[in-house]
C-alpha positions in Angstrom: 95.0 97.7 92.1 97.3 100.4 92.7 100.2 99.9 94.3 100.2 102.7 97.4 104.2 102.8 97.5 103.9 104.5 93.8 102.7 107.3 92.5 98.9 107.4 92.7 98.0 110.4 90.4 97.3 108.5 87.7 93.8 107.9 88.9 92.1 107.9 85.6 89.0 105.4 86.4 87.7 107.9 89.0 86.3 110.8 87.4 84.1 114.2 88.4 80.5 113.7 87.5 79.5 115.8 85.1 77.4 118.2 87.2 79.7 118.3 89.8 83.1 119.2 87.4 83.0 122.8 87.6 82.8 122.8 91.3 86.3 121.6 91.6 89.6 122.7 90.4 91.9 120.1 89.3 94.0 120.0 92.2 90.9 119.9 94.3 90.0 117.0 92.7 93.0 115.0 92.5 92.9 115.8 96.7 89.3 114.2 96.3 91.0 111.0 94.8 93.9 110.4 96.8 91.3 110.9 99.7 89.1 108.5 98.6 91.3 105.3 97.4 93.3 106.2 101.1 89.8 105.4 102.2 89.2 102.4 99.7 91.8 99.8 101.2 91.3 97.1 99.4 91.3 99.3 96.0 87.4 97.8 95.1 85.8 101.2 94.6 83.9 101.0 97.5 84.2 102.4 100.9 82.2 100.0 103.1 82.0 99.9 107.4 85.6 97.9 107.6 87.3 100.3 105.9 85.7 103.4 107.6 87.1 101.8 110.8 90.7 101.0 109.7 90.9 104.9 109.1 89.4 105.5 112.1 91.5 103.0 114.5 94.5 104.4 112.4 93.5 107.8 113.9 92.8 106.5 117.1 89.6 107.1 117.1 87.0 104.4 118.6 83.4 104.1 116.9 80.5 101.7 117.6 79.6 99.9 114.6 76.2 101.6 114.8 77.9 104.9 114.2 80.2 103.5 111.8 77.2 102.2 109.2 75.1 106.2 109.8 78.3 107.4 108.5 77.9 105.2 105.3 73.9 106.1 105.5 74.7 109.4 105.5 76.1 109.6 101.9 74.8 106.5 100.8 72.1 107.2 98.4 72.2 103.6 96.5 71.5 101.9 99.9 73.7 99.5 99.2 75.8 100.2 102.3 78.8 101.4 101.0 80.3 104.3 99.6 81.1 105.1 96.2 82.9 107.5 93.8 80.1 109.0 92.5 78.7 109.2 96.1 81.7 110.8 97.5 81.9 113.3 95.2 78.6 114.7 96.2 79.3 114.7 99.7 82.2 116.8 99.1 80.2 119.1 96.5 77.3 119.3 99.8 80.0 120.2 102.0 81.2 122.8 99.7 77.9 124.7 99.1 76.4 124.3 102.9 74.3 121.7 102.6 75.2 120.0 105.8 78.1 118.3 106.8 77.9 114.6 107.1 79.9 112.7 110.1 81.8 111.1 107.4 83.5 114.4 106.0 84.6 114.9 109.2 87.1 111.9 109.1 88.2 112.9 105.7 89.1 116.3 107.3 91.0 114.6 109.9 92.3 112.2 107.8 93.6 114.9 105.1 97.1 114.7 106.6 97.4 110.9 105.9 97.0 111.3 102.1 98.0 114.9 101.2 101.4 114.2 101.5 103.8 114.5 98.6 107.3 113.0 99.1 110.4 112.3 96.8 109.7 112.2 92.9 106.3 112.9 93.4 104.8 110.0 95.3 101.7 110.2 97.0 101.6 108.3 100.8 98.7 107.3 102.0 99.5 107.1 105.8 100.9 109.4 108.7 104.4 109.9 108.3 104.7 110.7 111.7 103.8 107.8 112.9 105.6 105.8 110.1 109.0 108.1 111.3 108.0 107.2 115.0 107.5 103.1 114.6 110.7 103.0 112.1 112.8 105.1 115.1 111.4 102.7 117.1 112.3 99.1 115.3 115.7 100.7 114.7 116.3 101.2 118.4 114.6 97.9 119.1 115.7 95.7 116.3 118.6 97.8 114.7 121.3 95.1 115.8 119.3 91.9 114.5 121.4 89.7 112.6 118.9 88.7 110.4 117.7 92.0 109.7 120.6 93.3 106.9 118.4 96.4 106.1 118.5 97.3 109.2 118.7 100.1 110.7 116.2 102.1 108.3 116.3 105.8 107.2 114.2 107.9 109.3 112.2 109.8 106.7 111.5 107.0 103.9 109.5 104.4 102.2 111.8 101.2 104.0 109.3 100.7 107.0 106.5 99.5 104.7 109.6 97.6 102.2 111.4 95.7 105.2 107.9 94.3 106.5 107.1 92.9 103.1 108.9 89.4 104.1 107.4 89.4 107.5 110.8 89.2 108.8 110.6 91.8 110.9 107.3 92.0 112.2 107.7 88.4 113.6 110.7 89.8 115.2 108.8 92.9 117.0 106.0 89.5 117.9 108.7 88.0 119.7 109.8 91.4 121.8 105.7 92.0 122.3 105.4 88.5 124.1 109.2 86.6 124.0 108.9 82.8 122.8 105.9 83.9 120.6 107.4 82.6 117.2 109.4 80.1 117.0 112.1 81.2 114.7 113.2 78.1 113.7 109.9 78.3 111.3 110.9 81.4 109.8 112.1 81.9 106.4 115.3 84.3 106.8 117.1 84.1 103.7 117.3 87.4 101.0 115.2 87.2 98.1 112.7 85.1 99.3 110.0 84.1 96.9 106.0 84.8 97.7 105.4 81.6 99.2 108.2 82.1 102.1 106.8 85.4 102.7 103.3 84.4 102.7 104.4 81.7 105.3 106.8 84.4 107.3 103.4 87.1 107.3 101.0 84.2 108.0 102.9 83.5 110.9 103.4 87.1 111.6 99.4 87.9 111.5 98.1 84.6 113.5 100.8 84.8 116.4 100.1 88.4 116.6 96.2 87.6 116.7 97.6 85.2 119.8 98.7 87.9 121.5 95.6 89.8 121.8 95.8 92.1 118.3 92.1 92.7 116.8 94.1 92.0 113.1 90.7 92.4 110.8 90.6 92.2 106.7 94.4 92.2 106.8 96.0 89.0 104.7 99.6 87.9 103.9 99.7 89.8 100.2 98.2 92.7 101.8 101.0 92.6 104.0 103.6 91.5 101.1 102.3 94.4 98.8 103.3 97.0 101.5 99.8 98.6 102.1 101.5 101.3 104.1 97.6 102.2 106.8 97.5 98.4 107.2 101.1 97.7 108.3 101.0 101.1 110.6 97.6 100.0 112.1 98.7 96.2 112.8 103.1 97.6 113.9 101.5 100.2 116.2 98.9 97.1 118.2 102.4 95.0 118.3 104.2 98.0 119.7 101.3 99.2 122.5 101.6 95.5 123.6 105.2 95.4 123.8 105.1 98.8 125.7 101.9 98.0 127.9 102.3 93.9 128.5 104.3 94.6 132.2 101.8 97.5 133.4 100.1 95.1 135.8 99.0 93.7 139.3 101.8 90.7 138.7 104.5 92.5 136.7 103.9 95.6 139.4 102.4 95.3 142.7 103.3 99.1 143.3 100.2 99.7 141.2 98.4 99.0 144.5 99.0 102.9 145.2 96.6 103.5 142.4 93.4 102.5 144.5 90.7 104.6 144.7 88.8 104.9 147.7 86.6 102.2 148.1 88.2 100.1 145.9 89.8 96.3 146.3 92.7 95.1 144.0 90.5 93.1 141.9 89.3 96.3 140.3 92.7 97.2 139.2 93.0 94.0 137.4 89.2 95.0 135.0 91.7 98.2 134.1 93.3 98.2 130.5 96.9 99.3 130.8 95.5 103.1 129.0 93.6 103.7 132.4 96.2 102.5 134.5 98.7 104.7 133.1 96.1 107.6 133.2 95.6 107.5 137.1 99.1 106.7 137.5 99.9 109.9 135.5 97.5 111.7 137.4 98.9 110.0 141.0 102.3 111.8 140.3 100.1 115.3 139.4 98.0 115.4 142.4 101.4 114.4 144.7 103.2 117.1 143.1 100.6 119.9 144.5 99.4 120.7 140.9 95.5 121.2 139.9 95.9 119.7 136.3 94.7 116.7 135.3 95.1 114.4 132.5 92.1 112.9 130.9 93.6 111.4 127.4 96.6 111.1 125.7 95.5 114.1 123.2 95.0 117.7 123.9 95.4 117.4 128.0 99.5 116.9 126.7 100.0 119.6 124.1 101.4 122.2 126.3 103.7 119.9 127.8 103.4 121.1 131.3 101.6 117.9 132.4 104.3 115.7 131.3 107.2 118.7 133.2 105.5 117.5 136.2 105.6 114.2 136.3 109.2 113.8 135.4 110.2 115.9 137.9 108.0 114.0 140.0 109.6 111.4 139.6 113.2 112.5 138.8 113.5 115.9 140.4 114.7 116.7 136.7 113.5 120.3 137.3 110.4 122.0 135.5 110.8 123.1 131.9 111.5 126.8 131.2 109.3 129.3 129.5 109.4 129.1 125.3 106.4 127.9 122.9 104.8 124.4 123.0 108.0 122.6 121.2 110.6 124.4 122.6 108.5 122.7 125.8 108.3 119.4 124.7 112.0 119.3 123.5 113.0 119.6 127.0 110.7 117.6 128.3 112.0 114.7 125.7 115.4 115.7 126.7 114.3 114.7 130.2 112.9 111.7 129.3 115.7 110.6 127.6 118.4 111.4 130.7 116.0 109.3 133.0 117.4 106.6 130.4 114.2 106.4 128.1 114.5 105.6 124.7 111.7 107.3 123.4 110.4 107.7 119.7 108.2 110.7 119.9 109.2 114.4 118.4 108.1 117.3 119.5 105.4 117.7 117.2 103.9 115.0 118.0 102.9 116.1 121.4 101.9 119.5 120.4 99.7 118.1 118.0 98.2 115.7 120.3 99.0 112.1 118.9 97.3 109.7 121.2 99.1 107.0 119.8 102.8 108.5 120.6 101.7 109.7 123.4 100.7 107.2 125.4 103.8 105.0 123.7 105.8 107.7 125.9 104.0 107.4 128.7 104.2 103.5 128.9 108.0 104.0 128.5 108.6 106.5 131.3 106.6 103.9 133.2 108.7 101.4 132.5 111.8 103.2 132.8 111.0 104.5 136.4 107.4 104.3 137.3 107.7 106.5 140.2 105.9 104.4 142.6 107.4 103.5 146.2 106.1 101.4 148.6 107.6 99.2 151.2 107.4 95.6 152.0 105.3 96.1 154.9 102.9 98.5 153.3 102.5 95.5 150.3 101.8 92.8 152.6 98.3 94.6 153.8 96.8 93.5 150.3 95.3 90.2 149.4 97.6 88.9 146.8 96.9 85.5 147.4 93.3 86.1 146.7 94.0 86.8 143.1 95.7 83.5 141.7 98.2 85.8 140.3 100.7 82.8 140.3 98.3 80.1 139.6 99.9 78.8 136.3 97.6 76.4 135.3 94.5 78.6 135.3 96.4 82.0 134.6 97.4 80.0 131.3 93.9 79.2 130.1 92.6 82.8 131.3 94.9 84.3 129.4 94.2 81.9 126.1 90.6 82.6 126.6 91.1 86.0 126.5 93.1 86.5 123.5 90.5 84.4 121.8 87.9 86.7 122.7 89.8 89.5 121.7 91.0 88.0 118.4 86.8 88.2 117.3 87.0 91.9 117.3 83.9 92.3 118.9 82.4 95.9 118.5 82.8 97.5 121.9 84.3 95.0 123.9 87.7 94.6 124.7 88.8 91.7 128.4 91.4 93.1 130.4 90.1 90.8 133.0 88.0 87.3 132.0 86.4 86.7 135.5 85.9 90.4 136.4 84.7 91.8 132.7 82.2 89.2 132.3 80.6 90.2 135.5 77.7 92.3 134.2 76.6 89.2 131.6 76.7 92.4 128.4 80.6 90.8 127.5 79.1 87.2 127.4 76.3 88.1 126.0 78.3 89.6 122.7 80.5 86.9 122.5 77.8 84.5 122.4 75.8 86.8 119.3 79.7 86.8 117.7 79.4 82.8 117.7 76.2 82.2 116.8 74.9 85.5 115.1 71.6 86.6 115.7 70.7 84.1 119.1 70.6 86.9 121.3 67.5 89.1 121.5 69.4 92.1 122.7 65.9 93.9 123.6 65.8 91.1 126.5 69.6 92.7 127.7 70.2 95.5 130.4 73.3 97.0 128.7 74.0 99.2 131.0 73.2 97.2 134.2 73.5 99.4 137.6 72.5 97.0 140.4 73.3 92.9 140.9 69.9 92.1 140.1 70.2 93.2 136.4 73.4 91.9 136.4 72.4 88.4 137.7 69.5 88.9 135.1 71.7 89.2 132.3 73.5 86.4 133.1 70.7 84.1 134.1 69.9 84.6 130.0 73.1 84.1 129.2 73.0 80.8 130.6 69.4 79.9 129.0 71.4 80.4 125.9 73.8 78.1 126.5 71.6 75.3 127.5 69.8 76.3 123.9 73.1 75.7 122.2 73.5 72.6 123.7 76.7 73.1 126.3 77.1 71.3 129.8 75.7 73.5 132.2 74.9 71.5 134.8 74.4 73.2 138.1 75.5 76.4 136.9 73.9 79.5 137.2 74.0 83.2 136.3 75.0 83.7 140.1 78.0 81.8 139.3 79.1 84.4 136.1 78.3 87.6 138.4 80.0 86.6 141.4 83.3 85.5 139.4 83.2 81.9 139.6 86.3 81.1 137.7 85.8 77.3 136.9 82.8 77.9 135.5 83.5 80.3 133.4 86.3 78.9 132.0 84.1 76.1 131.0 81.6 78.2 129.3 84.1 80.5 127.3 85.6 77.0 126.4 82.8 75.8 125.1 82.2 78.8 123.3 85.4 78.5 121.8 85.2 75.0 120.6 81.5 75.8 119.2 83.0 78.8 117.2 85.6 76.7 115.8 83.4 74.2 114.9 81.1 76.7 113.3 83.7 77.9 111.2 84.6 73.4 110.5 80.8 72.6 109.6 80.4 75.6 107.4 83.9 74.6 105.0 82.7 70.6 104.8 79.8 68.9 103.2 76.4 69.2 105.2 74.7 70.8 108.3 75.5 68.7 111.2 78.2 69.9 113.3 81.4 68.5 113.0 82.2 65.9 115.9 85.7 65.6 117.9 85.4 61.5 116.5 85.4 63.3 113.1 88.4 65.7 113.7 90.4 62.4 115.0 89.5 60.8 112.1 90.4 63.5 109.7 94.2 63.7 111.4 95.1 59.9 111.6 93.7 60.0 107.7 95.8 62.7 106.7 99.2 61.4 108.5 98.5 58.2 106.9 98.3 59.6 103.5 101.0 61.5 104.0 103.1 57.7 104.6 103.7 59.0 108.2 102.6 56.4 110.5 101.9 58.2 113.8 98.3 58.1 114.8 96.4 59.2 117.7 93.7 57.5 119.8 91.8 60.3 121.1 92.6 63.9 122.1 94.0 62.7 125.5 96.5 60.2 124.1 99.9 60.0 125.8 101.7 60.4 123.1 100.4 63.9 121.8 102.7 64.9 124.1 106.2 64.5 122.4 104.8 66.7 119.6 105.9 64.5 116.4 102.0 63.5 115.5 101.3 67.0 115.5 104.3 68.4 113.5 103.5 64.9 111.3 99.6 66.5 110.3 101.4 69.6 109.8 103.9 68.4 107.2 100.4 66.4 105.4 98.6 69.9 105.1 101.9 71.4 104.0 104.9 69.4 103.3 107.1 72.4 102.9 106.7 73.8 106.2 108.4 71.7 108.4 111.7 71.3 107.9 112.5 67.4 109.5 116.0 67.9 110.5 114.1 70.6 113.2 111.9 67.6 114.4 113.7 65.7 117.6 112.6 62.1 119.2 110.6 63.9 122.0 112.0 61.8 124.4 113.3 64.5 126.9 110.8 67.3 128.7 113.2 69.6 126.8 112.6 68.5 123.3 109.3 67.8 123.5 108.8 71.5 124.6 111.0 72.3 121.6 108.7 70.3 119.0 105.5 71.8 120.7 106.9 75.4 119.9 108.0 74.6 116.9 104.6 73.1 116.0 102.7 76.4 116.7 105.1 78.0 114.8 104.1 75.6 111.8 100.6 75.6 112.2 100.4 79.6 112.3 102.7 79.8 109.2 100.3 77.1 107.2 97.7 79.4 108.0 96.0 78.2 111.4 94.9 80.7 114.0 95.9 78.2 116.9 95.5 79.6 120.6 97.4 77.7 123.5 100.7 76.8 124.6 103.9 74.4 124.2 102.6 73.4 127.7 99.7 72.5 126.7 100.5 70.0 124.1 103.0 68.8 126.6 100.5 68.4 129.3 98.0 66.8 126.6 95.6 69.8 127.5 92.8 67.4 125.2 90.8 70.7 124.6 93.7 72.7 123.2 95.0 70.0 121.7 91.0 69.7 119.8 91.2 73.1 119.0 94.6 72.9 117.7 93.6 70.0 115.1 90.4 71.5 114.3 92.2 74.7 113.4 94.7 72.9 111.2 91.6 71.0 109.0 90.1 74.7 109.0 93.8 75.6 107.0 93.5 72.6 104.9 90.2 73.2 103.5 90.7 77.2 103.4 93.9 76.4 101.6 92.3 73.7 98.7 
């Protein structure tokens, strides 16, 4: 494969058919090539769906997988659903002499700037360097004082980004500022020179705790990471960075967001709103206060004359309007603005006249958490129902959350839960969640996806529950009613058992046979490994006490992978305070071996028996992925 940090124009395996040569010049054609391996990820010579959609969610651009695979039909000829040299070629030759244009050639088009770039000594990059200037601005500003980072801070307008995230260093660092207490950096490996396996650990770590945070990371392993693959780092930085900008726009974080209602609306509708909408009305809260008729719809085009963004600073900081000039003389003020209010922002100019929804709404969430502008008294709060919404409810706010990240992790096409209880209302969400753990179960002609009343609602999730009672799950006295009207123990239980069936799925399909794997069978597969291991810590069943001080589990770590635990790390447990300390660090451990683990030091301290199954079940998932 080539390597992307290098210079690509040695591309000799990809050659013009010979009918099409004389169509193209030869820097038409080298064009054609960088295009198509920035297209080709994983350097295969084919362009299949997964790839079309990394381009596409590096854009910012969000396609069904339906549309995704008629893209590939399009210029498919072989029908072998992906894309190939020879393939592309011709679509660029029909293009050229007006035989249609396929949907396809549109993204190259719109892609062109992220591989027609030439930089220092001829090197070809294969990304946006506007966005890979905007995220290193960022880290510097964010990271730039890090003890363990010696690199840091980076040169603007270079190649360092993609180097300094080779160890995974610095991406578990950004983690930790996303969601704080996210790695454990006790398990990190932070010495220079590190070999591969310390930096496979350091980016497994990096990819599974981001995945427990709620990043849709897809195709993306540690070498990919380790080899610098400049579209895949900016795709998976730029999730960690909308997270770390977008995790306090909410109901808990901000109960000023209660000026936001709509007419008719109750606060439990705010909470089905992804932090993009939010700051969309809230933009357009400050617009429609200030007197002015504009609008803003997206974080695109409605911001390239800058006016929009004039107003709402000076909405909120009486900053004054910007003067008359072009569209970057505009948005340099408006950035100079931004950055009095005290916002340390990582946009240029250009980047707002040219629409980058990406750096866009990046500036938006960090006006809004600068000063969001929105006033409200005491009094005026206590009219809504807080209590209503279990905002505080620790226990249950915990598993919601876990639940949700899970979901998200599958990277389900078109679904995305802002809200577990509220976006599972309709019985669609369930519904696809249940088809992404056991494919094919759902007859989606049976399905009102676009459900207007609570009858079709309630219908979809009457067969939701059918389904479950077909895969075997405990649904006694539960109902569709239950799903549609928000009953929140009962769907935790469902989603749980969902979880624990897709985990299991994944068990039953890396062991010998077809009967699913058992929780007697996971115990046994632990207490066997510790043993052989010559540990002799041993657990009864998933509820034993002594789960709880955290040494079993860091002790079936160490069997899987002796060199990730370090033992002088590993206390007596004895103490509420270190057993939280050996639960962390276990995570930590189990991420890094390669185990995509979803729950909480809490949860291991509280013996939480199903996270604790999942937990163990995800470790044997590492072992046998790893022999």
């Amino acid at each position: 494969k080539t390597n992307k940090l290098t210079n690509m124009s040695g591309f000799d395996g990809y050659k013009i058919p010979a009918d099409l040569k004389k169509d193209f010049t030869p820097d038409e054609t080298n064009e054609m090539r960088r295009a198509y391996q920035a297209f080709d990820i994983n350097g295969d010579g084919h362009i299949d769906a997964d790839e079309l959609k990394s381009v596409l969610d590096n854009l910012g651009e969000k396609v069904s997988a339906d549309a995704l695979n008629k893209m590939i039909d399009e210029v498919d000829t072989d029908g072998n659903k992906t894309v190939e040299w020879d393939e592309f070629c011709q679509m660029m030759h029909n293009i050229r002499n007006g035989k249609g244009e396929a949907a396809m050639a549109q993204v190259v088009k719109k892609a062109a700037k992220m591989f027609n770039v030439e930089g220092a000594g001829g090197a070809v990059h294969t990304f946006s360097e506007e966005e890979r200037d905007a995220f290193t601005l960022h880290l510097n500003n964010c990271l730039g004082k890090d003890p363990d980072l010696s690199n840091m801070p980076m040169k603007i307008d270079s190649m360092e980004l993609f180097e300094n995230c080779q160890d995974g260093l610095m991406l578990c660092k950004l983690i930790n500022l996303a969601e704080e207490g996210s790695v454990d950096e006790r398990a990190l490996n932070k010495k220079k020179n590190m070999n591969v396996y310390q930096k496979t650990e350091n980016q497994n770590l990096a990819i599974n705790a981001a995945r427990a945070i709620g990043c849709q990371v897809v195709n993306v392993g540690a070498m990919d990471l380790i080899e610098g693959r400049p579209i895949l780092i900016l795709g998976l930085i730029w999730q960690i960075i909308k997270l770390q900008l977008t995790s306090n726009i909410s109901l808990k974080d901000c109960p000023e967001l209660v000026l936001l209602l709509e007419d008719g609306e109750e606060l439990e509708d705010l909470l089905k709103l992804s932090a993009e909408d939010i700051l969309l009305r809230w933009f357009n809260y400050h617009l429609k206060n200030a007197g002015s008729a504009r609008r803003v719809t997206n974080f695109g085009g409605d911001l390239k004359d800058s006016e929009c963004y004039s107003i709402l600073l000076n909405q909120i900081t009486k900053c004054g309007l910007v003067g008359a000039g072009d569209d970057k003389a505009k948005a340099t003020q408006v950035i100079a603005n931004a950055n009095a209010m005290g916002v340390e922002s990582f946009i240029q100019p250009n980047d707002i006249v040219k629409g980058n929804k990406k750096l866009n709404l990046g500036f938006c969430a960090q006006i809004f958490n600068t000063n969001s502008g929105l006033v409200i008294s005491e009094e005026e709060l206590a009219d809504f129902d807080f209590a209503g919404l279990d905002l505080d409810d620790a226990g249950d706010t915990r598993e919601e959350r876990i639940f949700r990240m899970w979901i998200n992790s599958l990277n389900i096409d078109g679904l995305y839960i802002n809200d577990l209880f509220g976006d599972l209302t309709d019985g669609v969400a369930i519904l696809k969640i249940m088809d992404k753990v056991e494919p094919g179960i759902v007859s989606w002609r049976k399905v009102n996806m676009s459900p207007k009343n609570k009858f079709k609602r309630v219908e979809n999730c009457n067969y939701a529950v059918t389904l479950a009672k077909q895969m075997k799950f405990s649904m006694v006295n539960i109902g569709g009613l239950d799903i549609c009207d928000k009953n929140k123990k009962l769907i935790l239980g469902i989603i749980w058992q969902l979880m624990r069936r897709h985990t299991i799925n994944i068990l039953t399909n890396l062991t010998p046979g077809d009967k699913l794997v058992t929780d007697n069978e996971i115990i046994q597969w632990a207490n066997d490994k510790v043993k052989s291991s010559g540990k002799p810590s041993s657990i009864r069943n998933f509820n034993d006490s002594s789960i709880a001080s955290g040494q079993f589990l860091l002790d079936l770590c160490a069997s899987v992978e002796s060199r990730a635990v370090d033992p002088s790390i590993v206390s007596s447990g004895s103490t509420p305070e270190s057993k939280l300390n050996n639960a962390r660090y276990a995570i930590s451990v189990a991420r890094k071996i390669g185990a995509c683990v979803f729950l909480t030091p809490e949860d291991i301290v509280e013996v939480k028996s199903k996270m604790v199954l999942m937990f163990v079940a995800s470790l044997w998932n590492a072992s046998l992925s790893m022999a």
